[in-house]
C-alpha positions in Angstrom: 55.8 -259.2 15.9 55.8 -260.3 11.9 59.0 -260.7 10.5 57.9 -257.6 7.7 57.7 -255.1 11.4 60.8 -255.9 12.5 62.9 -255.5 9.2 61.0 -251.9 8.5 62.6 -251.0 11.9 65.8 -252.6 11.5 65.6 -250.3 8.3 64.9 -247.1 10.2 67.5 -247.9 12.7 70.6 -247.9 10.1 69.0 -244.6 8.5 69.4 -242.9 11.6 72.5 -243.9 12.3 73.3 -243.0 9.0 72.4 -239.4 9.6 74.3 -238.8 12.7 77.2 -240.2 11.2 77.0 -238.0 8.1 76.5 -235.1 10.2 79.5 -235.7 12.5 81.9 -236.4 9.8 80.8 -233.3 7.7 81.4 -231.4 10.9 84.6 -232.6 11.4 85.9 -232.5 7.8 84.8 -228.8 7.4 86.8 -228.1 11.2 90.2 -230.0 9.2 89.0 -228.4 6.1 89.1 -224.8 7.6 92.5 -226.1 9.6 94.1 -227.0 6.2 93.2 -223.0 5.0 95.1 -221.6 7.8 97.8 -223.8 8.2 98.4 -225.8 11.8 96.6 -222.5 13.6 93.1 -222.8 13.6 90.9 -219.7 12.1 90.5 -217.2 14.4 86.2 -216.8 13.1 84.7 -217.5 10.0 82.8 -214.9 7.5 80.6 -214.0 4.4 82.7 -212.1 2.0 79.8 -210.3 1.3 79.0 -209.2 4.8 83.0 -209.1 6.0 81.7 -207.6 9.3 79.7 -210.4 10.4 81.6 -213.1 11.8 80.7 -216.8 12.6 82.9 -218.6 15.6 81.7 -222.2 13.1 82.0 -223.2 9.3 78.7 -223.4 7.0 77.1 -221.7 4.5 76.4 -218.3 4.7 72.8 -217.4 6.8 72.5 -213.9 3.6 74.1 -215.9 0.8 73.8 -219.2 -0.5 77.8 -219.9 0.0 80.1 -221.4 1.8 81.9 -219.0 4.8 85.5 -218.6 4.5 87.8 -218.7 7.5 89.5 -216.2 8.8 93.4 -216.9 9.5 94.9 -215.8 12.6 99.0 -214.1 11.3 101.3 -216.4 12.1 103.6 -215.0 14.8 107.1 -216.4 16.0 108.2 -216.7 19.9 104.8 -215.6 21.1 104.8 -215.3 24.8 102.4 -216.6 27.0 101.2 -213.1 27.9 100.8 -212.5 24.0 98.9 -216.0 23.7 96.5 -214.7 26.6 96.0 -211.4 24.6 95.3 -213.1 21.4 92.7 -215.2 23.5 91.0 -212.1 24.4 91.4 -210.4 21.4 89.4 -213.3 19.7 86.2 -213.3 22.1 84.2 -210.2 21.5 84.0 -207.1 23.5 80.0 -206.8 23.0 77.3 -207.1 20.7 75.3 -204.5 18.6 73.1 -204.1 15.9 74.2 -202.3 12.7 70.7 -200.1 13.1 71.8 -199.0 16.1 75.1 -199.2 17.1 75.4 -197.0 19.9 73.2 -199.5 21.8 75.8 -202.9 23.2 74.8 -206.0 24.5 76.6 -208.6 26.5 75.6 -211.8 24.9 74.5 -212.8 21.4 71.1 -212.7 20.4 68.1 -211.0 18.1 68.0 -206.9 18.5 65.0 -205.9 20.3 64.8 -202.9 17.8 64.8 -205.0 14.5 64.5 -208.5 13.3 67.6 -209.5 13.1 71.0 -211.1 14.8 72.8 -209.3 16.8 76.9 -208.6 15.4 80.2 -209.4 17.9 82.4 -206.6 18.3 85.9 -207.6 18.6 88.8 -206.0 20.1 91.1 -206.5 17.1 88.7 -204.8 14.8 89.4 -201.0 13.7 89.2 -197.8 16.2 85.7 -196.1 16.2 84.8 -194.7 12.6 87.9 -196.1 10.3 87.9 -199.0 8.0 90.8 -201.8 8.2 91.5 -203.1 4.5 93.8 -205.8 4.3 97.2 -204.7 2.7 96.2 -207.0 -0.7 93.2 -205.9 -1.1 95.0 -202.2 -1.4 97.2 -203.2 -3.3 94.3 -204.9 -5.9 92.3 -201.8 -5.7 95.2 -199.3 -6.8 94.4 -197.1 -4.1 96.6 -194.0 -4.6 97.8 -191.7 -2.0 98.3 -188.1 -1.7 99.5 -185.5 1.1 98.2 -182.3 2.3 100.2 -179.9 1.2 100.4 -175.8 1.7 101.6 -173.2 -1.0 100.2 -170.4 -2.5 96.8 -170.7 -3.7 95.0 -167.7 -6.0 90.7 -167.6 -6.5 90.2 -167.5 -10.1 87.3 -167.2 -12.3 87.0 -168.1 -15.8 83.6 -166.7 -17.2 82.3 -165.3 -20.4 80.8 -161.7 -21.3 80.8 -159.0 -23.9 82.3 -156.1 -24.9 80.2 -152.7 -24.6 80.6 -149.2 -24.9 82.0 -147.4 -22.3 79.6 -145.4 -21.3 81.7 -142.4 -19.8 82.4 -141.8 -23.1 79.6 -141.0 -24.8 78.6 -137.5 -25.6 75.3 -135.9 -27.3 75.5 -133.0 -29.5 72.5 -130.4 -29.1 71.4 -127.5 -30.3 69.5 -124.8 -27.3 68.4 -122.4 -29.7 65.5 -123.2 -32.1 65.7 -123.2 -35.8 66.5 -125.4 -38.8 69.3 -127.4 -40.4 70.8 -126.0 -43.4 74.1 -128.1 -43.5 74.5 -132.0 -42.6 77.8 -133.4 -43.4 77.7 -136.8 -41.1 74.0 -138.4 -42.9 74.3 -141.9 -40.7 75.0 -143.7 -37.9 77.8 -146.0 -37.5 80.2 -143.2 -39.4 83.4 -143.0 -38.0 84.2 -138.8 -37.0 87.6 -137.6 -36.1 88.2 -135.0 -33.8 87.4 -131.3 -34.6 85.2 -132.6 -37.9 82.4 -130.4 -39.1 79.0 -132.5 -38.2 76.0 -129.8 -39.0 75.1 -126.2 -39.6 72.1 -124.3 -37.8 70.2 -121.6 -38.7 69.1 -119.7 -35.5 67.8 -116.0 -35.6 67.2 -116.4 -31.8 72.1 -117.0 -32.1 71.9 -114.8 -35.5 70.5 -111.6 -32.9 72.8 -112.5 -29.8 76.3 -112.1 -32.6 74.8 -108.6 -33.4 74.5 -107.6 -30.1 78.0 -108.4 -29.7 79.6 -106.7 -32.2 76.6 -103.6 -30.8 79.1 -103.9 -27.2 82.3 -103.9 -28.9 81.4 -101.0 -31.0 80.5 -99.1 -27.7 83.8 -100.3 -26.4 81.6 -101.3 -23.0 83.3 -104.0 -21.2 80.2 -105.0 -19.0 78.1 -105.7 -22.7 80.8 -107.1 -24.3 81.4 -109.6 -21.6 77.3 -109.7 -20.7 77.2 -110.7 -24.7 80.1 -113.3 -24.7 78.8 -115.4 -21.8 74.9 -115.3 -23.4 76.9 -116.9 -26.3 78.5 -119.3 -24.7 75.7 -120.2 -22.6 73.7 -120.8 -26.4 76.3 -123.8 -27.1 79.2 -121.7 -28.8 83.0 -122.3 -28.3 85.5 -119.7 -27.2 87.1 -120.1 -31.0 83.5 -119.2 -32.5 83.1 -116.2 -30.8 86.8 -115.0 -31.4 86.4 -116.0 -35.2 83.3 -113.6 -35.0 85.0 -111.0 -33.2 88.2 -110.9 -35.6 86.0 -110.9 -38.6 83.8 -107.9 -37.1 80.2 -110.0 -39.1 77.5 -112.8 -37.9 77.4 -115.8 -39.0 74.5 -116.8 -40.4 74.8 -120.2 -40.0 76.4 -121.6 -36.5 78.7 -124.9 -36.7 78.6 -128.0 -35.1 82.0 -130.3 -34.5 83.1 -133.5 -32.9 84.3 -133.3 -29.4 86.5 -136.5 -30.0 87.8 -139.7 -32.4 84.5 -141.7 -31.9 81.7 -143.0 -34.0 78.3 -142.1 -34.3 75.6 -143.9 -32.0 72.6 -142.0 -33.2 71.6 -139.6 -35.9 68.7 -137.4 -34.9 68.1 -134.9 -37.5 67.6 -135.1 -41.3 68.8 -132.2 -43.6 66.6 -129.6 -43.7 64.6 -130.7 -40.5 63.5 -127.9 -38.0 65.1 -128.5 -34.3 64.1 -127.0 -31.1 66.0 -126.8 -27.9 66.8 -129.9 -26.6 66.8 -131.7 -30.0 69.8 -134.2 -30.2 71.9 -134.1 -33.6 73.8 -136.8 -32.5 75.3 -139.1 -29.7 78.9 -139.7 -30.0 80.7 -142.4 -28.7 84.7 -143.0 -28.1 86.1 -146.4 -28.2 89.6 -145.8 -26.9 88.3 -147.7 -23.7 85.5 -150.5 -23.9 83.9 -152.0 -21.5 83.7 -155.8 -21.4 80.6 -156.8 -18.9 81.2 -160.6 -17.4 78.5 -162.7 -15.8 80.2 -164.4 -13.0 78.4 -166.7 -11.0 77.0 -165.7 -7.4 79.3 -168.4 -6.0 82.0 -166.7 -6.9 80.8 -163.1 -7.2 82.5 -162.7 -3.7 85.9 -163.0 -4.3 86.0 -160.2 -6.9 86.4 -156.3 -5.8 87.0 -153.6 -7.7 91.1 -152.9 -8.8 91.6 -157.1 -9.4 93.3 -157.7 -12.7 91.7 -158.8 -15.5 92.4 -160.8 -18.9 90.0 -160.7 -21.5 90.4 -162.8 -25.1 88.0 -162.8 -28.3 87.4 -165.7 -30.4 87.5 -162.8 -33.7 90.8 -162.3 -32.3 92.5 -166.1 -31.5 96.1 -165.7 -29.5 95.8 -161.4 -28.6 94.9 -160.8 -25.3 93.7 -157.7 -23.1 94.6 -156.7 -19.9 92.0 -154.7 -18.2 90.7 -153.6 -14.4 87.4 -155.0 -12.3 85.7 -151.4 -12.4 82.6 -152.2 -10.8 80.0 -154.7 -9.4 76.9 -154.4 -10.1 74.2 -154.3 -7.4 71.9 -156.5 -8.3 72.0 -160.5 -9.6 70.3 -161.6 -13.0 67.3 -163.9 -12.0 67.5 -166.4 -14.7 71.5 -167.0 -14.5 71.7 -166.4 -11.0 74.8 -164.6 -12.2 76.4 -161.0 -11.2 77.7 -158.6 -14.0 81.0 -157.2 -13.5 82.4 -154.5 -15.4 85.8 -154.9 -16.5 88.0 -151.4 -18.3 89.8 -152.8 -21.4 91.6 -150.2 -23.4 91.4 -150.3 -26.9 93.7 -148.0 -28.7 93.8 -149.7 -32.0 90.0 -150.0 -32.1 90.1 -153.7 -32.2 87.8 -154.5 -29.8 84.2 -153.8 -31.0 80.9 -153.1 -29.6 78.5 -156.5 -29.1 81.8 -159.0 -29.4 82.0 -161.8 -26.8 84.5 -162.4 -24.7 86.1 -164.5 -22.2 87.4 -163.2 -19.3 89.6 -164.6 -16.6 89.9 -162.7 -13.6 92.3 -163.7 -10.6 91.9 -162.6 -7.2 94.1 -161.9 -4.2 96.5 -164.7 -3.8 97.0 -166.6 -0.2 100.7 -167.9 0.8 99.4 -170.3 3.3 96.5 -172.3 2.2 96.2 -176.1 2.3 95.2 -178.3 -0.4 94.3 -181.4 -2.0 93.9 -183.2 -5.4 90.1 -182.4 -6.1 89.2 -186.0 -7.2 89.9 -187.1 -3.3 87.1 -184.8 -2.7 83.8 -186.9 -1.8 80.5 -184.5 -2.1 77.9 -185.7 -1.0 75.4 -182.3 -1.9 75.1 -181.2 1.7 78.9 -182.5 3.0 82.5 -182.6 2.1 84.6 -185.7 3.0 88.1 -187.1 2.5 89.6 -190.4 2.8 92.6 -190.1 5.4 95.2 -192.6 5.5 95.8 -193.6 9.4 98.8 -196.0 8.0 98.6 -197.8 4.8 95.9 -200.3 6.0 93.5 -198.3 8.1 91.7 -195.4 6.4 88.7 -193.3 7.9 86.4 -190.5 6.3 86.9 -187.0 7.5 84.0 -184.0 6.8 86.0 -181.0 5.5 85.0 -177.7 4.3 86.2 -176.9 0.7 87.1 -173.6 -0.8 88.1 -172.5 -3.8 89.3 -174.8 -6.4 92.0 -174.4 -9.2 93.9 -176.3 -11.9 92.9 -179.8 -10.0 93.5 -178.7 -6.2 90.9 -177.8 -3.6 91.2 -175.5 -1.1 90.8 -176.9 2.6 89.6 -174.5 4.9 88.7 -176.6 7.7 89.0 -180.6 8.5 92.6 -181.2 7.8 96.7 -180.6 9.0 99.8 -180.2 6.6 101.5 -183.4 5.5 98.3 -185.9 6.5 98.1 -188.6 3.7 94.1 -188.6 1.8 93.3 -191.2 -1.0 93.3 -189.7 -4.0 92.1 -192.9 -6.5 90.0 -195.7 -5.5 88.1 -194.0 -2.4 84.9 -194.7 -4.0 85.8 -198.8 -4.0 86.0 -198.9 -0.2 82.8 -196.8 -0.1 81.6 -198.9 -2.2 83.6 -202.7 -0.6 83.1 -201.2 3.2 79.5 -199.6 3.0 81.3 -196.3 3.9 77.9 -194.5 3.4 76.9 -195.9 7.3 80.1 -194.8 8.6 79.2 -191.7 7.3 76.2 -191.1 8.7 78.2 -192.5 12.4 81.0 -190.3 12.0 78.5 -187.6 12.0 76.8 -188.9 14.8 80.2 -189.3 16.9 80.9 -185.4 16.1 77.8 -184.4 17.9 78.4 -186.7 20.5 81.7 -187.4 21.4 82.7 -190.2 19.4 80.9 -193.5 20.8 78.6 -193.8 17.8 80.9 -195.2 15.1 81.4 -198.2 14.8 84.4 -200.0 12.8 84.0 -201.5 9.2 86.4 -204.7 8.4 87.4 -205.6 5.0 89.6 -208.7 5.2 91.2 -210.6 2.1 89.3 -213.2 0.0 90.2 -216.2 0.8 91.8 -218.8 -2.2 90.3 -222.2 0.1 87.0 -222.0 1.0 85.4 -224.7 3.1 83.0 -226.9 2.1 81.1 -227.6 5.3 77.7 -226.3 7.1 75.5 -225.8 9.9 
């Protein structure tokens, strides 16, 4: 063999050795490196902060992230027994193996999933129970998570909607002549003119009414009850009052001309007639309306359309009129919803003796329903929707939390109803729910605590977030 052979594979030699050498000490310094972060225990596994639930039983860099893995300290315990140093052996080896798609499914050794690409993860016995997530008592603290009990009291539906203010329509009366002939007096020439009660409005000529006042005075003259009375009622049946015919008794002459007056304080809706104009029967002079009562005509959502019956209370305000309010009675509910708002209109009663409230004004109008002593509650923002479920964070203790489907109810002045889901005096998060969902990919316990409903509670699997550690190693395999 030349002398240049056998120094190329003197050369090759060392660089081998080299290698293996490298290799052992890294191993070694990250196992003292890892020792050193925990202290004279060694670390119970190691993990990826960014996938806390995947643990490693060896230091390296991360197999998802291009860092180092961070051990995971065992709590340091005084006078442990040896029965408690055999359950903290057990505790450390894992029950089973799963895979995160499917986590109903164990396995009893490590390995890839036969249902998807990837490495099976080691179930331990220390982890969570089924469905909750164990955050480590710093990391609460550094997220601010804020409590909040469950708590039962009176609790009142309320609906705050807008509207406007109508006429009431019970109080609206037309003024018409049965009797053909023409108008020879007008005194009221427009609509919108206010009328008092008992005001002269128009004068008709009628020889049809001009002929029935003769024949009157013909009975009385014959002093024949039966006409007299026949004659009267024909009168009255023509549109005349009982002080029109005894005017026309008392002064013994027909009136050529018969008046018209105003039933009632109102305003004029609608003029129908012109002076000198010719009227038939049926012919409207005009439509009246009375504005003592209004009606104020709310569009309250279908959602809530249910709550309301007819008697509830109602308030009603006006931005023309800032700081007066008006109290006023659900009336009625109309049958049918407006398409485009998906909205139901509710008539509300308002009186309205100083006339204040006006035709066409809009309103807002705040209606409270029947008030329950016994209903449970919680702060709406620990409320997670989801569009088709309702969940809360409960508090198991002040480092295990799990998410619990609720229905909601009614909500007022920043409290939600509970119906269903939760007890008096159990402890929700009320701040900082999102960060775990967000820290603890809550969104696939979700979808296993629904599966664990249905099926008895095997589905869910547990969700660890442990502590960042200050001293990561440096070390990988």
């Amino acid at each position: 063999m030349r002398p240049n052979s056998k120094l190329a594979l003197l050369i090759c030699l060392g660089a081998v050795m080299a290698a293996v050498g490298f290799v052992i000490l890294r191993h070694r310094d990250a196992a003292v490196v890892g020792q050193d972060a925990c202290g004279q225990s060694a670390p119970s596994y190691w993990y990826d902060p960014m996938r806390p639930s995947v643990h490693f039983d060896r230091p390296g860099n991360s197999p998802f992230m291009d860092m180092p893995l961070v051990p995971k300290c065992s709590e340091p315990q005084s006078g442990v027994s040896a029965a408690g140093a055999v359950a903290a052996t057990a505790e450390s080896k894992p029950q089973y193996w799963y895979d995160p798609m499917h986590p109903a499914e164990h396995f009893d050794k490590p390995g890839k999933s036969p249902f998807m690409d990837m490495q099976l993860i080691p179930k331990y016995a220390r982890d969570a129970a089924p469905g909750s997530i164990a955050v480590d008592s710093r990391v609460v603290q550094n997220l601010g998570l804020r409590l909040a009990k469950v708590e039962q009291g009176s609790f009142a539906r309320v609906v705050d909607t807008v509207g406007s203010v109508a006429v009431d329509e019970h109080r609206i009366e037309a003024v018409q002549v049965r009797q053909p002939g023409w108008i020879e007096r007008l005194d009221v020439r427009a609509a919108g003119d206010p009328v008092r009660r008992g005001q002269l409005l128009a004068g008709v000529y009628s020889p049809d009414l001009l002929a029935t006042q003769q024949e009157l005075l013909i009975a009385r003259g014959s002093k024949d009850p039966q006409l007299i009375d026949a004659a009267r009622k024909r009168l009255t049946l023509f549109g005349l009052s009982e002080s029109q015919i005894a005017r026309i008794e008392t002064a013994q002459r027909a009136e050529r001309r018969v008046d018209y007056y105003a039933p009632f304080d109102g305003y004029v809706m609608e003029l129908g007639v012109r002076q000198g104009a010719q009227v038939q029967p049926g012919t409207m002079l005009f439509q009246l309306a009375d504005l003592s009562s209004v009606w104020v005509t709310a569009e309250v959502p279908e959602t809530q359309a249910a709550w309301l019956k007819p008697g509830d209370r109602a308030e009603v305000e006006v931005p023309a009129l800032p700081g007066e309010r008006f109290e006023g009675q659900v009336d009625y509910l109309y049958p049918e919803l407006t398409q485009a708002t998906r909205t139901l209109k509710v008539r509300v009663v308002v009186k309205n003796p100083r006339k204040h409230l006006r035709p066409g004004m809009f309103a807002a109008a705040h209606f409270q329903s029947m008030t329950q002593d016994r209903a449970l509650t919680v702060p709406s923002e620990s409320v997670i929707k989801t569009g088709t479920r309702s969940f809360v964070i409960v508090a198991d203790d002040d480092t295990h939390f799990r998410p619990t489907r609720v229905r909601v109810g009614a909500e007022q002045g920043g409290r939600s109803e509970i119906l269903e889901g939760l007890t008096l005096g159990q402890n929700v998060v009320a701040s900082g729910q999102f960060l775990i969902d967000s820290e603890a990919n809550l969104r696939g316990a979700f979808d296993n605590l629904a599966g664990s409903n249905d099926s008895g509670g095997e589905g869910a699997e547990p969700v660890m977030m442990p502590a960042p550690s200050m001293k990561p190693p440096t070390g990988s395999h």
